[in-house]
C-alpha positions in Angstrom: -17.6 2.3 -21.0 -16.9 -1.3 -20.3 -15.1 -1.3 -17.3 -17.0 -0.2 -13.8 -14.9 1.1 -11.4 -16.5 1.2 -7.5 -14.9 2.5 -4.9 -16.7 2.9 -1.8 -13.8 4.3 0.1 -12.1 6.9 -2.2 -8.8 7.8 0.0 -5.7 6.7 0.1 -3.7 3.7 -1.7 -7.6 2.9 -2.9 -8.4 5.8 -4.6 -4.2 6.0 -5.9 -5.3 2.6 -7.6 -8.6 3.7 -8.9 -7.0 6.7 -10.5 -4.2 5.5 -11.9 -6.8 2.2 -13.6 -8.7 5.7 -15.1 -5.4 7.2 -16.6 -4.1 3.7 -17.8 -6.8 0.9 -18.7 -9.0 2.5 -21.8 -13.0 2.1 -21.5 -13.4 2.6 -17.5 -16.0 4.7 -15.4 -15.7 5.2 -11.8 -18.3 5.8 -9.1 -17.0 6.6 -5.7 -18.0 7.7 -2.1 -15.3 10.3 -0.3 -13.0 8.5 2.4 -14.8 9.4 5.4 -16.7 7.4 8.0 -15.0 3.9 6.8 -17.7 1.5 9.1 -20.7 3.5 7.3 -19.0 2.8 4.2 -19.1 -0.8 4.7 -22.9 -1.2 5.9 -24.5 1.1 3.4 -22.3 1.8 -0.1 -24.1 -1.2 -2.0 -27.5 0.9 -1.5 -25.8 4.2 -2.7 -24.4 2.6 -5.7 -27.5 0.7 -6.4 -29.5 4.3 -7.2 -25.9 5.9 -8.1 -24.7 3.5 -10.9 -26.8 4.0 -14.2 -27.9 0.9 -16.2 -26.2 0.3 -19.0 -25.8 -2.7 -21.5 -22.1 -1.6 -22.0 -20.6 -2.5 -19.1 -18.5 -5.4 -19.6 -16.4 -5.9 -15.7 -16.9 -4.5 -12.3 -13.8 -3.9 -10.6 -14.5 -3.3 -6.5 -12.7 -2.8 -3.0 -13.4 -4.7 -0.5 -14.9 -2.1 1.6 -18.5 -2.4 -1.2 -20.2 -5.3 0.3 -20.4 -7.0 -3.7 -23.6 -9.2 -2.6 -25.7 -6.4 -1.2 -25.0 -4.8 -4.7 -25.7 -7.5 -7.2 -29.0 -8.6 -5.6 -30.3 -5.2 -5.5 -28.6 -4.7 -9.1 -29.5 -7.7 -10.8 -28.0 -6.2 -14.0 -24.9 -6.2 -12.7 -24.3 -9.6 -11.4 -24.0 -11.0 -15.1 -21.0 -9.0 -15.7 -17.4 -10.1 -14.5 -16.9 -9.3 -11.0 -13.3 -8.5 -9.9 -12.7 -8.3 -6.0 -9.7 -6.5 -4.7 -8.4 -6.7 -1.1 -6.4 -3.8 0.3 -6.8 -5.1 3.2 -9.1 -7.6 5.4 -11.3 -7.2 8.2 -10.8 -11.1 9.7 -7.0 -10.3 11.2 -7.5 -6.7 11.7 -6.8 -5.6 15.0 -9.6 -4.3 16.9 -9.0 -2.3 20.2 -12.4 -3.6 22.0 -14.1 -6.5 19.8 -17.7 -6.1 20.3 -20.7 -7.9 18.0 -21.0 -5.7 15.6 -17.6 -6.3 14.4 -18.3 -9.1 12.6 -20.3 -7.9 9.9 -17.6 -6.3 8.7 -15.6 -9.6 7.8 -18.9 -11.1 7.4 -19.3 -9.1 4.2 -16.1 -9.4 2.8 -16.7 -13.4 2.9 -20.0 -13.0 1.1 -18.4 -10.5 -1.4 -15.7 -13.1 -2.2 -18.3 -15.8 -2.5 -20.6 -13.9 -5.5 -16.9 -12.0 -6.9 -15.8 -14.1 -10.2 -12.2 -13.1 -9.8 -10.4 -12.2 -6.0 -6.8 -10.1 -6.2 -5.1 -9.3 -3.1 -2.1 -6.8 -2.8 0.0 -9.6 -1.1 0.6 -13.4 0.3 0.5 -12.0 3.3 -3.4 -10.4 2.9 -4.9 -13.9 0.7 -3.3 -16.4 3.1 -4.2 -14.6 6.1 -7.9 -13.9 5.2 -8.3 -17.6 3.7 -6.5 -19.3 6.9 -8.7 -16.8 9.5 -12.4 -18.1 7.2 -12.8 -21.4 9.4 -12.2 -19.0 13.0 -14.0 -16.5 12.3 -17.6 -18.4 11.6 -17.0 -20.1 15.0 -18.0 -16.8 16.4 -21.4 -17.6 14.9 -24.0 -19.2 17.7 -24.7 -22.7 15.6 -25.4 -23.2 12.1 -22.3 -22.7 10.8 -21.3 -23.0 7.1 -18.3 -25.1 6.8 -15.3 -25.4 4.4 -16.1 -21.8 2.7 -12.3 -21.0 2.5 -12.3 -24.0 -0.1 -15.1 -22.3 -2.2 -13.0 -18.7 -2.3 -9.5 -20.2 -2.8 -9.7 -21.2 -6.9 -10.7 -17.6 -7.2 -8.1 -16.0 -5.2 -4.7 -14.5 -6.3 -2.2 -11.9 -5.7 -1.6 -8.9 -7.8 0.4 -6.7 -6.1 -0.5 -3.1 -5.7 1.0 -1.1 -8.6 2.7 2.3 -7.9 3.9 4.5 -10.6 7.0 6.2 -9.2 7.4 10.1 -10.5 10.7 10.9 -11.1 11.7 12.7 -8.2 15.8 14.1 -8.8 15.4 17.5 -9.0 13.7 17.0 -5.2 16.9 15.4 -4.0 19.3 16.4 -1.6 23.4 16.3 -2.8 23.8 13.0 -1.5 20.9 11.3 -2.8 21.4 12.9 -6.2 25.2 11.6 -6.6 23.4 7.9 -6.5 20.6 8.9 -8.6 22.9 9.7 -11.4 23.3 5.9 -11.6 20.0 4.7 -11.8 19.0 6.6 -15.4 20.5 4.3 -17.7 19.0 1.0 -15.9 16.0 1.5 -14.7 14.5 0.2 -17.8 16.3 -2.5 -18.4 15.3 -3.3 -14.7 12.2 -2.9 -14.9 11.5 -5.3 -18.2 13.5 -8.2 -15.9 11.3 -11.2 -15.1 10.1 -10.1 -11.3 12.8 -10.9 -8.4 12.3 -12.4 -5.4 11.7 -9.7 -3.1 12.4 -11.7 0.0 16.1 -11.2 -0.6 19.0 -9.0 -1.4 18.4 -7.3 -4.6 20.6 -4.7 -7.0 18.0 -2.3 -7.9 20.0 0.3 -9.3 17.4 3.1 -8.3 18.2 2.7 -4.7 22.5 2.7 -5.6 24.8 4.8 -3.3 28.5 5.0 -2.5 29.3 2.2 0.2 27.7 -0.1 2.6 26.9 -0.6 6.1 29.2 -1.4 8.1 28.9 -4.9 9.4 28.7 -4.5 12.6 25.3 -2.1 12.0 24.3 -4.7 9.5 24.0 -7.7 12.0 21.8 -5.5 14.1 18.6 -7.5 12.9 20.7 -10.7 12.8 23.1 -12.2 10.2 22.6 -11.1 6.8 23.6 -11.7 3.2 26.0 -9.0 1.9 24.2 -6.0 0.8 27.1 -5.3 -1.8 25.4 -4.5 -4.8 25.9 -8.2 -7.4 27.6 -5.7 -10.4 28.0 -2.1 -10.4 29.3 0.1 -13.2 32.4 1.9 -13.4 30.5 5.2 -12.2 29.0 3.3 -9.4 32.9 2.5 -8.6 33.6 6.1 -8.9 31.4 7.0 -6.2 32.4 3.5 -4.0 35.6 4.9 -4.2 35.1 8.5 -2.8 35.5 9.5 0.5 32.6 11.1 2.8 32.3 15.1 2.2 30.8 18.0 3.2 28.4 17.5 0.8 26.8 14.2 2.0 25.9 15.0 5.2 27.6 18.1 6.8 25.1 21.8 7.1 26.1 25.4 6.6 28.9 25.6 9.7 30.2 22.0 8.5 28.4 20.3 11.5 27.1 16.8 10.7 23.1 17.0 9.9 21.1 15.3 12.9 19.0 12.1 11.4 15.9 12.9 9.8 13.0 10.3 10.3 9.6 10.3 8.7 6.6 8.3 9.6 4.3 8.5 6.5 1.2 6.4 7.8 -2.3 6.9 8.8 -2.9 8.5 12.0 -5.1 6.1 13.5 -4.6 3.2 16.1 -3.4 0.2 13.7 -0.1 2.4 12.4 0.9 2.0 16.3 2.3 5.9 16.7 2.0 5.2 20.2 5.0 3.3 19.8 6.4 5.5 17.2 6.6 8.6 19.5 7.5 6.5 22.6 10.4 5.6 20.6 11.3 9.1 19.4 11.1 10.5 23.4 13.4 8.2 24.5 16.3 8.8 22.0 15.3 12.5 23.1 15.9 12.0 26.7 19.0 10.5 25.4 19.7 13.5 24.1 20.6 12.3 20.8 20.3 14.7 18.1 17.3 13.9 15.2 14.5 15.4 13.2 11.1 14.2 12.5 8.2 14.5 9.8 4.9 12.8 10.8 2.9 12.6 7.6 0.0 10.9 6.3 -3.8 11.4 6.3 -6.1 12.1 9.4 -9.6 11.2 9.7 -12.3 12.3 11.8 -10.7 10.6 14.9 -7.3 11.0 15.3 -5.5 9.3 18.7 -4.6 11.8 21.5 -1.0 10.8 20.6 -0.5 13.2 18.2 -1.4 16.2 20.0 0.7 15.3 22.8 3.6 14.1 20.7 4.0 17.5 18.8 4.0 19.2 22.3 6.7 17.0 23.4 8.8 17.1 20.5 8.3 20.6 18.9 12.3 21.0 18.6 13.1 18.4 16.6 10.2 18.3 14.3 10.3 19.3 10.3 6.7 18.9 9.2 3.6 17.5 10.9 0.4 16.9 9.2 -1.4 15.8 6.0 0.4 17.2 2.6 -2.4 17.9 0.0 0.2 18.2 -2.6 1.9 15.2 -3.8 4.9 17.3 -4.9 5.5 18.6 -1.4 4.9 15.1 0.3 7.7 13.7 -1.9 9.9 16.6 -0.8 9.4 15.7 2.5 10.0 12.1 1.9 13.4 13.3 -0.4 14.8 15.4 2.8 14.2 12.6 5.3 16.6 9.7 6.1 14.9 7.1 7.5 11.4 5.7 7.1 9.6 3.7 10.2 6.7 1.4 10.0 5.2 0.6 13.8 2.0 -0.8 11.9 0.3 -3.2 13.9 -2.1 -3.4 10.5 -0.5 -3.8 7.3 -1.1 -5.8 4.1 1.0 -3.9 1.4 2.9 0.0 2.5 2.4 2.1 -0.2 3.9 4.7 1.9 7.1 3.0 2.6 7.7 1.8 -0.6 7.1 5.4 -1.9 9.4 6.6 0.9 12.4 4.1 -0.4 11.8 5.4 -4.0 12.5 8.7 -2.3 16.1 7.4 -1.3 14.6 6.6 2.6 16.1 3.7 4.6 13.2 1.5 6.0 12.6 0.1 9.4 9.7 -2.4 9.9 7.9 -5.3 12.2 9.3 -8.6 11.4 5.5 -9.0 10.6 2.5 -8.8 8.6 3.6 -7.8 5.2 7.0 -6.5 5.6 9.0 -9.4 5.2 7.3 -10.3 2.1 9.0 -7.0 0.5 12.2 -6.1 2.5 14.8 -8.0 3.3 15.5 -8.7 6.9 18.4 -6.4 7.2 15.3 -3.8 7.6 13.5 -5.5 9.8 13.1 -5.4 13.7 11.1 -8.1 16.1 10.8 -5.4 19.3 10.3 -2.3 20.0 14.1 -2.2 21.9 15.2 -3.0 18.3 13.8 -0.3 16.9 15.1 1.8 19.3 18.5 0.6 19.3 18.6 0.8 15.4 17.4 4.4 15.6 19.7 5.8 18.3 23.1 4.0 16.2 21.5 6.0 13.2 21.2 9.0 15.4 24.8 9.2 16.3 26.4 8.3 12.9 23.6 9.5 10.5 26.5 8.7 7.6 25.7 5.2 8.0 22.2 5.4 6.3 23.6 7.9 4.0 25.7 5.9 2.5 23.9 2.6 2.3 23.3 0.7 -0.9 19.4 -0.1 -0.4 18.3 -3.7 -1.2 14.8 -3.4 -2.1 13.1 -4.4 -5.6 11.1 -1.2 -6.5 10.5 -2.4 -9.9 8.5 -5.6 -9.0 5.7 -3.2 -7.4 5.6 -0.7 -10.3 2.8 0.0 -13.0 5.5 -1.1 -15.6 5.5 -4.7 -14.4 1.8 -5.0 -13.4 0.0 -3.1 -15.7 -0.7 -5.9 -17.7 -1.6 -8.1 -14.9 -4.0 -5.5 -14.5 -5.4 -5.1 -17.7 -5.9 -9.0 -18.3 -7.7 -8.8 -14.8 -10.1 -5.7 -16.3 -11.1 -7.8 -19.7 -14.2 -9.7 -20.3 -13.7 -13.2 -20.2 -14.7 -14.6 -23.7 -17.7 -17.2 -21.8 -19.4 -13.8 -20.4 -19.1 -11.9 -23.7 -20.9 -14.5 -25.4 -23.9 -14.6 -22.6 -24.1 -10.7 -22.5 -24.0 -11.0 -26.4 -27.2 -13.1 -26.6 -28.7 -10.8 -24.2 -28.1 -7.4 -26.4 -29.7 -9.2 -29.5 -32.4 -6.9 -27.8 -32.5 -3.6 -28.4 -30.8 -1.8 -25.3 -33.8 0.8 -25.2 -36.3 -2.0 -24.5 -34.2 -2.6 -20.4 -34.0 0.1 -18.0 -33.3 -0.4 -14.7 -36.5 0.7 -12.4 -35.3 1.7 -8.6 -38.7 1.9 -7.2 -39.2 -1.6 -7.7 -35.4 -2.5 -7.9 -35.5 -5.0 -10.7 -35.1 -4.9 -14.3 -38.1 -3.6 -16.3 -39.0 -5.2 -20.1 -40.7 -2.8 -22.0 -42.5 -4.0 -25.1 -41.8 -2.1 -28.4 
């Protein structure tokens, strides 16, 4: 195998990305540590994957998180410091929102900059995550007593780029509701022809056919966030016409005695403090002391500690809620997310949104900060600046549920799909031709003659 895989954090959007490298990129090998005790994971994976890792003369890249602190690993692992080292950033620890900052938090941003430092190659899942970990470098070592290093940001930069986080979208029609499937009819004969377009800007209006339904919002919901561009589609075909053409029906959006379906909302995130749910469920009680009519599904995965929120949310809100709790199955978790109307992000933390962007492939309208990463993917028709927004956006969407129902939805899906970055991906994964040549000098030996000794953690020569 010539590809190394390490992922000391194997949950979520990391171990989506290291799975779907394994099923995609030929010639890889993973090692990994279950997602569990993420500050552990930090301090200690480079001395798990030092006696985990087996020496081997084939291994061509090294393709890491940055939860593996990289330097800890190559200077225990000699070995592997002479292949290429690829660094990728789901996130940083130098803007990440800690409730109570106390000393030990630094090593974890501490690490990351070292890892960047020995890393041959940085990729970051956004703009958002490079330029904010780059700008924070200088800030962050002033935290340091005296003897500062200086101008470090200037030694990671040349290395630095962004390769957005690639999602393979399943096909998810037969898990559609009426209404969602009408507009999914559309999106069969483009999607492809979409998806080999040079990328879009994502920062504005787009006409992703996946996302096509029958009219758009009325303007008066539209300017809720502020003037926008027109979110009429720029071409449609004659079927999309069809359907732009036909009144609302029972179908869409009425239940068994014809009564109008209340909103469902879905929160797909992490149950921990950086997603915000305390804001989420404040949110969700006051459109219920409004007595405003909605359902909810609170997904996502849970850890060891999850917020007090929860429990007392569920309590609160046990009439009004669909599904609560981690879905194991990825076939039930996009039913959930194909029942659901509307998707919310009240992430304090957040450097891509897998979640979200899976939840718009699933026909969801999105509502996000008009921060962190969100603006670098949805336009600003989805976006809110307070939390009275939010709440004002969700209460109109309470009482006229039909208005997300029909809405065309202007986000690019195809620029964040394995079909446009795969190759990205690929070239990031191959040997760079100066390496190949080094390691090729070095195997003129015969590999039986190098083992890798742990007791004395260096590399033995054996005479023949």
């Amino acid at each position: 195998m010539s590809v190394l895989l390490l992922e000391a954090f194997y949950g979520g959007s990391h171990k989506q990305l290291v799975d779907l490298l394994k099923q995609s990129v030929e010639d890889c090998v993973s090692f990994t540590l279950p997602a569990k005790k993420w500050h552990w994971r930090a301090r200690t994976s480079a001395l798990y994957f030092m006696q985990a890792v087996p020496a081997s003369f084939t291994y061509r890249v090294l393709f890491t998180s940055s939860v593996l602190n990289l330097a800890e690993l190559v200077a225990l692992r000699p070995d592997l410091a002479r292949l290429k080292k690829v660094l990728y950033f789901h996130e940083n620890q130098l803007v990440y929102p800690v409730r109570k900052r106390q000393e030990r938090d630094f090593q974890y941003g501490y690490n990351q900059i070292l890892s960047c430092l020995v890393a041959d190659v940085i990729a970051f899942n956004s703009s958002f995550n490079m330029e904010s970990f780059l700008a924070s470098i200088s800030t962050f070592m002033k935290t340091m007593p005296d003897h500062r290093p200086k101008d470090l940001h200037r030694l990671i930069r040349p290395k630095c780029r962004v390769l957005h986080f690639p999602i393979r979208f399943p096909d998810v029609t037969r898990f559609l509701p009426a209404h969602k499937r009408l507009r999914h009819s559309v999106r069969c004969d483009d999607i492809h022809a979409q998806a080999a377009q040079s990328h879009v800007q994502t920062s504005g209006p787009s006409s992703y056919p996946d996302l096509m339904i029958d009219s758009e919002l009325p303007e008066k919901i539209l300017n809720v966030a502020g003037p926008q561009q027109s979110l009429k589609p720029t071409s449609v075909t004659p079927h999309q016409e069809t359907l732009e053409n036909q009144p609302l029906s029972r179908t869409y959006d009425d239940d068994e005695r014809g009564k109008l379906r209340p909103l469902h909302i879905v929160w797909p995130h992490r149950w921990e403090h950086d997603k915000d749910p305390q804001l989420f469920f404040q949110t969700l009680l006051k459109l219920k002391e409004r007595q405003l009519r909605f359902e909810v599904s609170v997904l996502g995965e849970t850890f060891t500690d999850v917020p007090d929120i929860f429990s007392e949310a569920k309590e609160q809100l046990v009439d009004h809620i669909q599904h609560w709790g981690f879905m194991p199955s990825k076939e039930d978790y996009l039913k959930a997310m194909c029942q659901a109307d509307v998707v919310v992000s009240t992430a304090k933390h957040e450097f891509f949104g897998v979640a979200m962007l899976e939840a718009v492939h699933c026909g969801c309208y999105p509502l996000c900060p008009k921060a962190l990463v969100y603006p670098e993917i949805f336009p600003a028709t989805y976006l809110y600046s307070t939390p009275e927004q939010l709440c004002k956006r969700l209460q109109d969407f309470c009482k006229r549920p039909q208005l997300v129902r029909q809405h065309v939805i202007q986000v690019n899906l195809s620029s964040f799909s394995w079909d446009t970055l795969g190759d990205g991906f690929r070239s990031l994964l191959r040997a760079d031709s100066d390496m190949m040549s080094t390691e090729e000098h070095v195997m003129t030996r015969d590999p039986q003659e190098i083992h890798y000794d742990l007791k004395s953690s260096s590399i033995v020569k054996e005479s023949l």
